[in-house]
Residue, then its C-alpha position, 0 to 999 in steps of 0.5 A: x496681067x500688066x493691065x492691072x493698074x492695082x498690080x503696076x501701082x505695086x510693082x512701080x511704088x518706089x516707098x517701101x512702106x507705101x507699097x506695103x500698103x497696096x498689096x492687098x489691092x494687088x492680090x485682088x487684081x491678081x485673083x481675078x485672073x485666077x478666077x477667070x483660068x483653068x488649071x492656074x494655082x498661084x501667082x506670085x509678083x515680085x518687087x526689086x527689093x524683094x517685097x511679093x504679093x501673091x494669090x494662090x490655090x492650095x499652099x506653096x512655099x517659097x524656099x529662098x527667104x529673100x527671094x530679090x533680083x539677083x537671085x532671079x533666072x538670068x534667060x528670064x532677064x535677057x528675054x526682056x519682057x517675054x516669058x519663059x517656063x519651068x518645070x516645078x518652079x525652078x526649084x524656087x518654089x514647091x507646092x506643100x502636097x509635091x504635086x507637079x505644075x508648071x512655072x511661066x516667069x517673066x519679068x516686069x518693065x514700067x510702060x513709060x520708062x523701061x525700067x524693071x519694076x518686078x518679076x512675075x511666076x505663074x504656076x500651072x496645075x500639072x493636071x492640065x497635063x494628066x487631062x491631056x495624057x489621060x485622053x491617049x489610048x496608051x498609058x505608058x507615056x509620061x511627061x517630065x521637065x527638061x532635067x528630068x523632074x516628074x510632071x504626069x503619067x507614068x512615074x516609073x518612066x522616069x527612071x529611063x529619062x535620058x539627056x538625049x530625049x531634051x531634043x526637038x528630034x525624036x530619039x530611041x532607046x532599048x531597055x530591058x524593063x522587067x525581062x521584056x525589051x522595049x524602046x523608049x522614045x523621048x522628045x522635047x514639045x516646042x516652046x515648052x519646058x516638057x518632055x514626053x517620054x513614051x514606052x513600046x514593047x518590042x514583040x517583033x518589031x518596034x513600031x515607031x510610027x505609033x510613038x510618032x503619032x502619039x508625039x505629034x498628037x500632043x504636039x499639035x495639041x500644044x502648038x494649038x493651044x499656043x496659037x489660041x492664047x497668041x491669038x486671043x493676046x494680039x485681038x484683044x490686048x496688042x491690037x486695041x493697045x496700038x489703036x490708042x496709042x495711034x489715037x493719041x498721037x493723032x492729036x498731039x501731032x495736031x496740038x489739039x485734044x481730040x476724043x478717040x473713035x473706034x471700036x474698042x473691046x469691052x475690058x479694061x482698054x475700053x474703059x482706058x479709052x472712055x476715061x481718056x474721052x472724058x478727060x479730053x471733054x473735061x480740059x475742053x469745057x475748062x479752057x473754054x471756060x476759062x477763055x470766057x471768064x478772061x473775055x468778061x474781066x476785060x470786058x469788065x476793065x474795059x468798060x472802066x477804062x472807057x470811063x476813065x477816059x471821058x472826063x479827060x477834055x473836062x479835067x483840063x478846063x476845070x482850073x480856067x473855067x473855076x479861075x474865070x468864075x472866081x473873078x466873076x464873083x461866082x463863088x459857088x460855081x467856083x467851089x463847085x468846079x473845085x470839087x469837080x476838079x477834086x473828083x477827076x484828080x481823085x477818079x483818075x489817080x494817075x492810072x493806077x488800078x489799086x488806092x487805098x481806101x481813104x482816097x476811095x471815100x474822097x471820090x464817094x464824098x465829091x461825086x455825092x457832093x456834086x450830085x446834091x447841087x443836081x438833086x438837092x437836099x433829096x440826098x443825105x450822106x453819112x460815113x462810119x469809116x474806121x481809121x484801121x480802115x483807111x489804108x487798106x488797098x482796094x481796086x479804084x472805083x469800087x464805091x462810086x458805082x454803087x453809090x451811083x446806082x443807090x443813087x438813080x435805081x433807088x432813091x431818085x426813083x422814091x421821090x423823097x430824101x433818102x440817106x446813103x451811108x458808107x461804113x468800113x470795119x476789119x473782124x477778127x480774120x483780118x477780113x474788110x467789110x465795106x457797106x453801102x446802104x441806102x433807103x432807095x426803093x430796093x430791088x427784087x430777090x430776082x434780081x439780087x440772085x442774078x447778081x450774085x449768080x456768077x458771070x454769065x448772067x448779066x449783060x453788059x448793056x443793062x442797067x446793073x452793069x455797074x454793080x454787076x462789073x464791079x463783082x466780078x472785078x473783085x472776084x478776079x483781084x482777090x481770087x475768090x467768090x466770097x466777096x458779096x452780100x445782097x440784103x434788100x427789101x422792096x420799098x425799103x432798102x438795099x445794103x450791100x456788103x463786100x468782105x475782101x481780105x486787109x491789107x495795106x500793100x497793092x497786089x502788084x507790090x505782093x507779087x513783086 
């Protein structure tokens, strides 16, 4: 029953509402065990605060209004956890039609803390107890409960009941029933609340060793019923129980999650095992899969800082390179290596990861201005840039490898002038759309989707590297998949569009 998660969820719910609203589930969980046993009538679970659910064959009434802790039997509190029985219910509940049973209370304790979360009683038919008497060749013989109370058999042997018969040892009584003499043996069945009174006539002598037969028949009876039910809990609830929890120790003690093997019975532990299984599969495929997604991005930031550092042993010599032209009356080459000089200053940006917008657009502008001297007029380049637009951070270098690719895999690849134009705008959600479009030779839908697929698709080492890392670098920055659009037309055009968040203050600032 404690394996019930419906139930425990019951009992253990702290918000009195809340549990109000799982008791139905309670009831259901509680029914299957009903539906499973014989002779079993009602099942009554208690929460501390005296909210019950309960299921239960023919009609009971519980006589104490507020049925709550303090009101529960205390040997049944002091047994922590293990149950003890009462003969009609303790005199807390009653069957509508008086017909006796037999109450197995215990109290409930959360697995994890220990504490008492509710109280349990268990009504068993008094018929279990006619079936057992009714297989006896005698008919004068009666069971009743510790303080006397009627339970089966012969009722008017009630009346002889005696304080002596609650003893594990048989005793004797002489009675004159009727005007005949007789003697009446009574004693206490082991570890039950029962008490089995038998009557003898005494025509010449008594004959007590057919009463103790009786006796030890349903004693040995009891004891074996006992044995069966320990049985049955310690192979297939308290046995499987210490092999998980053996299991899981295992692999906390080895900090590393490690399914449990094992043969394990077909119930409810079984399918605690299997889910535990899964979700140790589970959390494996996540960290594996979150070491590869670190590994890609600082593959991708290495790949950026690398070409950061190239231009390096260039940018100090531009300034005396540009100074030497300039008095050479090399004008052009001079104005050239400004813009080279420009470019680098721009390109590196003293070492921060994240410049606004406007000075993204002045790397775009010098690098396609250093590429027209190389291509000529092949290249034309327009900008919409909005002036909102300009002072909202971006990661370095998000334009320029697009414009390089726009450049070398689609208009150099054409053989004729084709146009790059750079344009920027925030809709109404506060959203930046930044495009490039250029009229180079496109790309496949094939290799659009690839792009767009994810990280694992697109290697370091090919030609798209460029565009690709510069995906996933806005997808680790803004923390979302949403980021990119692919539009492209084969022979004709590529577009494509970023949609990342506005804002004008760097996202080491924000955290900060």
């Amino acid at each position: 029953m404690i394996m019930e998660e419906p139930l425990a969820a019951f009992l253990k719910e702290e918000d009195r509402d809340e549990a109000f609203n799982l008791v139905i589930d309670a009831k259901y969980s509680m029914q299957r065990i009903i539906n499973v046993t014989n002779g079993v009538d009602a099942v009554y679970a208690f929460r501390t605060d005296g909210l019950y659910a309960c299921t239960k064959r023919g009609v009971f009434v519980l006589d104490e209004q507020n049925y709550v802790e303090d009101l529960w039997p205390t040997p049944v509190l002091d047994l922590r956890g293990r149950a003890l029985e009462y003969a009609n219910g303790n005199g807390a509940l009653r069957k509508i039609d008086n017909y006796p049973f037999i109450s197995i209370e215990r109290a409930f304790y959360d697995m994890n803390t220990q504490k008492r979360t509710g109280y349990l009683i268990l009504f068993m038919s008094g018929k279990i107890i006619d079936q057992a008497l009714g297989a006896l060749p005698d008919t004068d013989i009666c069971a009743v409960g510790l303080d006397g109370t009627y339970l089966s058999g012969d009722r008017n042997l009630t009346r002889v009941y005696d304080r002596s018969f609650a003893s594990y040892k048989v005793s004797h009584k002489m009675y004159i029933v009727r005007g005949q003499r007789v003697m009446i043996s009574g004693v206490r069945v082991k570890d039950a609340p029962i008490i089995v009174i038998s009557c003898i006539p005494l025509e010449g002598k008594p004959l007590p060793g057919r009463t103790l037969r009786i006796l030890a028949f349903l004693m040995a009876a009891m004891a074996f019923g006992l044995f069966a039910l320990g049985r049955f809990v310690s192979v297939n609830i308290t046995r499987p129980i210490n092999r998980l929890i053996k299991a899981m120790n295992i692999g906390g003690s080895e900090k590393e999650l490690v399914p449990i093997s094992g043969r394990m019975p077909d119930n409810e532990i079984g399918l605690l095992r299997d889910s535990y299984n899964s979700m140790v599969i589970r959390i494996r495929d996540l960290i594996q899969e979150l070491i590869t997604k670190e590994q890609t991005i600082q593959r991708a930031e290495m790949r950026v800082l690398q070409e950061q550092i190239k231009p390096h042993f260039l940018y100090n010599s531009i300034g005396m390179i540009s100074s030497l032209a300039l008095r050479n009356g090399a004008g052009d080459v001079s104005s050239a290596l400004e813009t080279l000089g420009r470019f680098y200053r721009n390109f590196l940006s003293k070492g921060d990861k994240e410049i606004p917008l406007e000075r993204e657009v002045l790397i775009v502008r010098d690098y396609l201005a250093l590429q027209k001297l190389r291509y000529g007029e092949i290249i034309r380049d327009e900008y919409d840039i909005k002036d909102e637009c300009l002072k909202c951070i971006v990661p370095k270098l998000i334009l320029q490898p697009l414009v390089e690719n726009s450049i070398y895999h689609g208009i150099r690849l054409k053989g004729e002038e084709g146009i790059i134009r750079v344009s920027a705008s925030i809709d109404d959600d506060n959203l930046l759309h930044i495009i490039v479009y250029d009229t180079g030779v496109g790309m496949s839908k094939e290799t659009a989707d690839k792009l767009m697929s994810g990280i694992k698709n697109v290697s370091p080492d090919e030609e798209s590297f460029g565009l690709w890392g510069t995906i996933v670098r806005l997808r680790y920055y803004f923390n979302r998949d949403n980021v990119v659009k692919i539009e492209s037309e084969e022979g004709e055009y590529t577009r494509i569009e970023f949609i990342v968040p506005a804002t004008t203050v760097p996202k080491a600032e924000e955290e900060k």
